[in-house]
TORTIFI-246126 format. One record per residue (C-alpha): residue in one letter; x, y, z; chain; residue number from 1. Coordinates in nm, 2 decimals, padded with zeros to 4 digits. Layout:
% TORTIFI-246126
  residuo       x       y       z  cadena  num
        A       X       Y       Z       A  NUM
...
% end
This chain:
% TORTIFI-246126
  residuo       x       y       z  cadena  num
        X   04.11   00.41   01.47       A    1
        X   04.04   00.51   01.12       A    2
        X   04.35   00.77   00.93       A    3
        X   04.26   00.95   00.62       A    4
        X   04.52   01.07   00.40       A    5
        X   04.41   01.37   00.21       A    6
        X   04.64   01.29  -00.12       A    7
        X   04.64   01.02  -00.33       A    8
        X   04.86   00.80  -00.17       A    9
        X   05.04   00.51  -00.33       A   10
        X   05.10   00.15  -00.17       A   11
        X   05.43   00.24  -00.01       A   12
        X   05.28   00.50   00.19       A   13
        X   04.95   00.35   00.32       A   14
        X   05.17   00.03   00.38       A   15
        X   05.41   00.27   00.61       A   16
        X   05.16   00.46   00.80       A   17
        X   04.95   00.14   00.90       A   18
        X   05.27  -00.03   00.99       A   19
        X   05.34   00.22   01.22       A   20
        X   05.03   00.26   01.36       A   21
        X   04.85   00.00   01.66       A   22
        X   04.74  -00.31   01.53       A   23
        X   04.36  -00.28   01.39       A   24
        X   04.48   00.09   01.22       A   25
        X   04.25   00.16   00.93       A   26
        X   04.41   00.36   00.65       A   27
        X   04.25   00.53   00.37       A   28
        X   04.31   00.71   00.10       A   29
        X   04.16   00.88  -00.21       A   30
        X   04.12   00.70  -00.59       A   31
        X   04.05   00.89  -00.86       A   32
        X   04.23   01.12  -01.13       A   33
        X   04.43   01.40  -01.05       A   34
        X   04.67   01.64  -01.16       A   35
        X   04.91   01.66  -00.89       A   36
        X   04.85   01.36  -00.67       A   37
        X   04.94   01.56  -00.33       A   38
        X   04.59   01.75  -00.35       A   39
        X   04.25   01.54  -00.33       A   40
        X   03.93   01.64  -00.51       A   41
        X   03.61   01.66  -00.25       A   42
        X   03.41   01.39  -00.48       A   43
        X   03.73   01.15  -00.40       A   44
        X   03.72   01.20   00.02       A   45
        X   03.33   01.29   00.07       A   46
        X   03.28   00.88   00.13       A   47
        X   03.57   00.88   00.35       A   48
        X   03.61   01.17   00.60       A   49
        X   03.27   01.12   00.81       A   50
        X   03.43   00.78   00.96       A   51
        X   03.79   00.93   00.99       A   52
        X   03.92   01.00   01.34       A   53
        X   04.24   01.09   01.21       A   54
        X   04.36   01.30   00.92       A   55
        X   04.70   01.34   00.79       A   56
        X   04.72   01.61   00.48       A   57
        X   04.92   01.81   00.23       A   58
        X   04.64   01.98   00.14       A   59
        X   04.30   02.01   00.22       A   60
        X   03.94   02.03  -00.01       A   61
        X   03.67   02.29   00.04       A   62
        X   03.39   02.09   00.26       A   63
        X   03.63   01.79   00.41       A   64
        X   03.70   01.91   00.74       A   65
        X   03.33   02.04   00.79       A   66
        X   03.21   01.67   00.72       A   67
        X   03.46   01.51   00.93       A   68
        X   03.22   01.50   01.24       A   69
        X   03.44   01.21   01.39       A   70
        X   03.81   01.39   01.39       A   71
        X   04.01   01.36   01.67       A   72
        X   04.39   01.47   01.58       A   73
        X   04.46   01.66   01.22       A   74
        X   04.85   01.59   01.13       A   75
        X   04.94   01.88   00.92       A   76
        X   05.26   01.79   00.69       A   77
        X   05.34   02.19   00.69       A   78
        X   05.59   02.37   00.92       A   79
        X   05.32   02.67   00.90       A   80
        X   04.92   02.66   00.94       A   81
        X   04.87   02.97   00.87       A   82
        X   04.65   02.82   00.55       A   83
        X   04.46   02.63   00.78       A   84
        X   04.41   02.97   00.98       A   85
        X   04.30   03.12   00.68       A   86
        X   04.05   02.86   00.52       A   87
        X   03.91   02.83   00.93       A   88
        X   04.02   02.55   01.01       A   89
        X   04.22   02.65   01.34       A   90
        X   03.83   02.78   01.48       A   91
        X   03.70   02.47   01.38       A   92
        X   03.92   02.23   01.59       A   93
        X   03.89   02.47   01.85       A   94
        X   03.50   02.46   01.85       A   95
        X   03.55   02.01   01.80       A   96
        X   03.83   01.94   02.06       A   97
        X   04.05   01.84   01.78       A   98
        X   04.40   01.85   01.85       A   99
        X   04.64   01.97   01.56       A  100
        X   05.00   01.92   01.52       A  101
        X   05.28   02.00   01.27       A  102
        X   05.59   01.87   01.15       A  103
        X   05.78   02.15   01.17       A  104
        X   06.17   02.09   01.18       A  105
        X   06.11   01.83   00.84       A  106
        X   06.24   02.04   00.61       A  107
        X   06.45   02.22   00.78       A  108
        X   06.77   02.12   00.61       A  109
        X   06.63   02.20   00.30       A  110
        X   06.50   02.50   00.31       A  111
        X   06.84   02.62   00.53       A  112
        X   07.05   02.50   00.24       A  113
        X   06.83   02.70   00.00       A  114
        X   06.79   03.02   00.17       A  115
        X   07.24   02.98   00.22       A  116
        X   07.22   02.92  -00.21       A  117
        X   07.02   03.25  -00.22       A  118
        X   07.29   03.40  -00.02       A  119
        X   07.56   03.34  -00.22       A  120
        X   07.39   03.37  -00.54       A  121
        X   07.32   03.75  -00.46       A  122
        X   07.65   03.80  -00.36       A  123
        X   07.80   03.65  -00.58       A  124
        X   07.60   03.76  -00.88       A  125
        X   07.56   03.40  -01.03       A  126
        X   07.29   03.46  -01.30       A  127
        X   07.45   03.77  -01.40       A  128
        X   07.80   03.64  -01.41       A  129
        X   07.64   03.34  -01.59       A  130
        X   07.42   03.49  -01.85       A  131
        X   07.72   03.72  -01.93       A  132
        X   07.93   03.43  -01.97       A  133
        X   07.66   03.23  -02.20       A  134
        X   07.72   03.64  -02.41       A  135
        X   08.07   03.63  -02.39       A  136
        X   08.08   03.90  -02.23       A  137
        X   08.32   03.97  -01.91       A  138
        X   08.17   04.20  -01.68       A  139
        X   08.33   04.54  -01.65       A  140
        X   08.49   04.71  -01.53       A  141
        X   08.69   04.48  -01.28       A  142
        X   08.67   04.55  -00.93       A  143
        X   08.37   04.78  -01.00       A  144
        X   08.11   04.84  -00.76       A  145
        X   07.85   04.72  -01.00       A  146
        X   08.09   04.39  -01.11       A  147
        X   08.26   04.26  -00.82       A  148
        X   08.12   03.97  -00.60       A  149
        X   08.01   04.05  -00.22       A  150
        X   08.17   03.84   00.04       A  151
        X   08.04   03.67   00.35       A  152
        X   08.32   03.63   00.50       A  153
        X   08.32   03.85   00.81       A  154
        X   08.02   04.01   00.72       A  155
        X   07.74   04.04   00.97       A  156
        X   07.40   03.79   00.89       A  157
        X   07.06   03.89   01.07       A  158
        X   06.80   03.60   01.11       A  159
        X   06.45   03.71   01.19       A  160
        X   06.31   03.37   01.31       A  161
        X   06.49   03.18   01.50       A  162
        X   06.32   02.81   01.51       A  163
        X   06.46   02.52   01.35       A  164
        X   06.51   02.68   01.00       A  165
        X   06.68   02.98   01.13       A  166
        X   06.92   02.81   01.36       A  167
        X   07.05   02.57   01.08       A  168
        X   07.08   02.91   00.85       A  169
        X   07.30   03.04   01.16       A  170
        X   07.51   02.74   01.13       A  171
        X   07.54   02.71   00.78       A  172
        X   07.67   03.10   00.80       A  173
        X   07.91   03.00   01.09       A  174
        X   08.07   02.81   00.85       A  175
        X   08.16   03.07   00.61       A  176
        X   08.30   03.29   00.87       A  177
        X   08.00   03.55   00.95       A  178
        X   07.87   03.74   01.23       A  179
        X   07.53   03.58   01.33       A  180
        X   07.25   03.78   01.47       A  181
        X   06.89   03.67   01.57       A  182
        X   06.58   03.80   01.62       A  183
        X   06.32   03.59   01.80       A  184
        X   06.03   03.65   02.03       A  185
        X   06.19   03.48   02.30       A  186
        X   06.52   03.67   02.31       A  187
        X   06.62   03.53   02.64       A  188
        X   06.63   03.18   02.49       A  189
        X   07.06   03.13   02.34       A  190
        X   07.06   02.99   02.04       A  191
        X   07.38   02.78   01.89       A  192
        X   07.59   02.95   01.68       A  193
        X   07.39   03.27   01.67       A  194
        X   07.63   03.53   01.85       A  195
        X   07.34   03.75   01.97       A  196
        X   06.98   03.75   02.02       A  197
        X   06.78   03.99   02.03       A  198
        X   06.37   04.07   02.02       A  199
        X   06.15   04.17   01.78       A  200
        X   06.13   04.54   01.97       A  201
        X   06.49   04.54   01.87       A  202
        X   06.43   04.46   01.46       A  203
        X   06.52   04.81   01.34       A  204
        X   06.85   04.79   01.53       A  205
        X   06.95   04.49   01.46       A  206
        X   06.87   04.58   01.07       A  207
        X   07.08   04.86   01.05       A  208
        X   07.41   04.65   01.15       A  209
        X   07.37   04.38   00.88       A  210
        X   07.47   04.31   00.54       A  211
        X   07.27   04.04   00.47       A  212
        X   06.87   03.95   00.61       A  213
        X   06.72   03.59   00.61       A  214
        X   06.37   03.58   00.73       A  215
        X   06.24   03.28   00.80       A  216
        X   05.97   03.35   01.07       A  217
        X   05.66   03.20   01.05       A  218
        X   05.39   03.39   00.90       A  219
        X   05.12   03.46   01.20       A  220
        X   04.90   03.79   01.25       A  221
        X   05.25   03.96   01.46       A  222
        X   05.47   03.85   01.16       A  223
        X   05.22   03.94   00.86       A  224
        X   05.38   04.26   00.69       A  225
        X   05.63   04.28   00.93       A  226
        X   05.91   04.42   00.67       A  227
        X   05.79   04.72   00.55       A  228
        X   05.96   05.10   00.44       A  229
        X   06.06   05.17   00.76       A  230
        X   06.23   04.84   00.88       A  231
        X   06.37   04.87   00.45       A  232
        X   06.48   05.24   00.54       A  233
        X   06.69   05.09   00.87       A  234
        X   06.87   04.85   00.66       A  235
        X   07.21   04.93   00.50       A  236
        X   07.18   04.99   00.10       A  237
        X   07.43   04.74   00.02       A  238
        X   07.25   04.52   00.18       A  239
        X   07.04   04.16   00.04       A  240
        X   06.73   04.04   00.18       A  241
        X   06.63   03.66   00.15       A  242
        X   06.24   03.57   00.22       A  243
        X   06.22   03.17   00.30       A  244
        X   05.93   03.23   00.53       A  245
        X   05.61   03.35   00.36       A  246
        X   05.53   03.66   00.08       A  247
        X   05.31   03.83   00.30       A  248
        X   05.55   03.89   00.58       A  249
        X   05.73   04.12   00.36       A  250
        X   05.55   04.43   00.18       A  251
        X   05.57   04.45  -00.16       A  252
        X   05.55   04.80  -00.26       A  253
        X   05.84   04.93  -00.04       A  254
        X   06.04   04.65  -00.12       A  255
        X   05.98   04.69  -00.51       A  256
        X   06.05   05.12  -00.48       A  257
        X   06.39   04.99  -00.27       A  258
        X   06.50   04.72  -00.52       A  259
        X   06.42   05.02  -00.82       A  260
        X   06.61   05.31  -00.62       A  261
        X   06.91   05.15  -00.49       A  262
        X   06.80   05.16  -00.20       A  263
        X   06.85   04.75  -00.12       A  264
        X   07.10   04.60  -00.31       A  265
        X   06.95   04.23  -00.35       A  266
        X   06.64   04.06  -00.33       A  267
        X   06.59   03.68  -00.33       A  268
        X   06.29   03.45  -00.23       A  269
        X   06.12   03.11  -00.21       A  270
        X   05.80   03.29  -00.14       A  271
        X   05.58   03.53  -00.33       A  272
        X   05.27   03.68  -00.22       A  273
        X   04.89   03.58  -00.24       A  274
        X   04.62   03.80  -00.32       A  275
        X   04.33   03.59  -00.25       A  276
        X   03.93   03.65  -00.34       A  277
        X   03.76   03.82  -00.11       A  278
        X   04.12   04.00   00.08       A  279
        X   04.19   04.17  -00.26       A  280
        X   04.10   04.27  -00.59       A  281
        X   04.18   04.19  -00.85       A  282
        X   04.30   03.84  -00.67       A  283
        X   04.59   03.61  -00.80       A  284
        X   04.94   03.52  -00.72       A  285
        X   05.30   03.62  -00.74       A  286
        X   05.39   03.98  -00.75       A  287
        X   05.23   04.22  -00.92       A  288
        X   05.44   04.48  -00.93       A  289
        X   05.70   04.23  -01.14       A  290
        X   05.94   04.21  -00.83       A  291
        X   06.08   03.86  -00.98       A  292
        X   06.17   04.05  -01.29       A  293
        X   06.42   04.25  -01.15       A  294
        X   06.77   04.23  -01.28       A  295
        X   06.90   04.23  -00.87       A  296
        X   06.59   03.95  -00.79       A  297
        X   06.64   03.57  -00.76       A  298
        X   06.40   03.34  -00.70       A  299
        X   06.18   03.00  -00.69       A  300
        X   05.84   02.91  -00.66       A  301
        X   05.80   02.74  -00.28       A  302
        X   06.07   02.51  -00.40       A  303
        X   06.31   02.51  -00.14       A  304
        X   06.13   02.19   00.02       A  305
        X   06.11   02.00  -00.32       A  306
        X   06.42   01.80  -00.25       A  307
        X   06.60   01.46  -00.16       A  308
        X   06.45   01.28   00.16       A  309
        X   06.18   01.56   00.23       A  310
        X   05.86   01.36   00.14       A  311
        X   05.97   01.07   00.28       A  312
        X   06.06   01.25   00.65       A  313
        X   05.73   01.43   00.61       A  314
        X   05.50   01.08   00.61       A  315
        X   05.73   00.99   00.86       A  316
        X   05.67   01.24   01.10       A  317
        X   05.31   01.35   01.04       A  318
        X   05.27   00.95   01.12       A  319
        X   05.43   01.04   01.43       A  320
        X   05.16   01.26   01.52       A  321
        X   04.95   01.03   01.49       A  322
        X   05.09   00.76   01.65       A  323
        X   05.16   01.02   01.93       A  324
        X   04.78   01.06   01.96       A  325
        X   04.68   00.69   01.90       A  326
        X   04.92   00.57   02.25       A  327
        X   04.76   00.88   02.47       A  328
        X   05.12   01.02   02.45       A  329
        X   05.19   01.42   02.40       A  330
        X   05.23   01.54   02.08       A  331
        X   05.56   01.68   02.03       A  332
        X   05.50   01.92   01.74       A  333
        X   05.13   02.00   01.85       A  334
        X   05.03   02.35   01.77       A  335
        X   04.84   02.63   01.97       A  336
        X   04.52   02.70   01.85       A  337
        X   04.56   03.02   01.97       A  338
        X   04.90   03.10   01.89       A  339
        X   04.92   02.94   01.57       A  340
        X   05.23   02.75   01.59       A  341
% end
């Protein structure tokens, strides 16, 4: 069996993967310059992914995956593939037999732990607190609507997505005292420490009773612009909304005329949105109405997995995959072709 990594791996990590793999494993990988080492240019892999029967990627280059004539089992070290949806690759393995899995659940604790920092940096008011402090300037007046803190604290938490991200975000807000509430399609399926569930035909509902909103559902054609004015319009004015999942599930216009208006009180995210050639014009990234300008908006740039441990459990377990595949054994994190995840 023959495994191509799609980035330019260092010893350490081709040594890992072939130890972990059957005995007679080949394991390739890219040489060449680069400027981030976790994508791979096309001249780099063209040599290498007609012989591979196994790929395991960050990140894939225009023309790989139609050359890889061989492929077998594509290990996808994303939680999401909704950029393999997009680029065609899900058609394509459909059309080759080749079976695709995730490692979704790797990052988890990261990404819970950042969307719980957005949390109580909007209620909380950190940057502004900060920057006035940096002014020497106290806010005022005390104990104004416009200076005090928010508190979690008995306040009421909705979670749209309810997978592994979403139920460590539950526990995290267990643990400063809130009232959890999920929204998933599988409503029937408990989740710990989430007091109710509840399905997506219940979103506006659930919206209007909360006073803070973490989305973290994966971005698939049923999710894609799924907040828009009137799930904004059901939610409470003094309420924040944190977006760990992708850009495009929430819409930017309504959100920007909410966040302008008063009519939301917060915004925070780890994702922006993606206007790409050919779905818009003019194409680029971010937002373009300056949403992350904002003086209620916090943010970072799909840096909520760029932490401690997260690279390493992500070889780890898109080796797994493999490995999985290589002993005839079911992969636990495959993903539906159809579904998407």
């Amino acid at each position: 069996m023959k495994v191509l990594c799609l980035w330019y791996a260092n010893d350490d990590e081709l040594n890992y993967i072939k130890g972990a793999m059957p005995a007679g494993t080949e394991v390739m990988a890219p040489k060449g310059d680069y400027l981030s080492r976790f994508d791979c240019a096309y001249s780099d892999v063209k040599h290498l992914a007609p012989d591979a029967d196994a790929i395991i990627a960050l990140s894939v280059p225009e023309g790989a995956l139609e050359i890889a004539k061989k492929l077998k089992v594509f290990s996808w070290m994303h939680s999401g593939v909704d950029d393999l949806r997009q680029m065609g690759a899900l058609s394509l393995f459909k059309e080759r037999g080749v079976k695709l899995a995730n490692i979704r659940g790797a990052n988890a604790v990261a990404v819970a732990e950042q969307a719980m920092m957005f949390v109580l940096s909007l209620a909380k008011q950190t940057l502004v607190k900060h920057q006035a402090l940096q002014q020497r300037q106290k806010p005022h007046p005390v104990y104004a609507d416009e200076t005090r803190s928010a508190m979690l604290h008995g306040r009421t938490i909705g979670i749209i997505g309810l997978g592994q991200i979403g139920a460590r975000i539950a526990k995290h807000a267990k643990g400063f005292d809130m009232y959890v509430i999920g929204v998933r399609r599988d409503k029937g399926k408990p989740v710990g420490c989430v007091d109710s569930v509840h399905g997506t035909d219940e979103l506006h509902s659930v919206l209007a009773k909360c006073d803070y909103v973490v989305v973290a559902a994966p971005n698939t054609v049923e999710t894609n612009q799924l907040i828009g004015k009137p799930e904004i319009a059901a939610m409470k004015p003094s309420a924040f909304l944190v977006n760990i999942s992708r850009g495009s599930v929430i819409q930017e216009k309504p959100l920007y005329e909410a966040l302008t208006s008063g009519r939301l009180r917060g915004y925070a995210a780890d994702v922006w949105w993606t206007y790409g050639y050919g779905r818009a014009f003019p194409a680029g990234s971010g937002s373009r109405l300056a949403v992350h300008r904002l003086p209620n908006v916090i943010g970072s740039e799909d840096q909520a997995a760029n932490a401690d441990d997260v690279l390493q459990r992500n070889i780890q377990w898109g080796t797994q995959n493999l490995l999985e595949f290589a002993t005839e054994k079911p992969l636990t994190r495959e993903v539906s072709l159809d579904l998407g995840y």
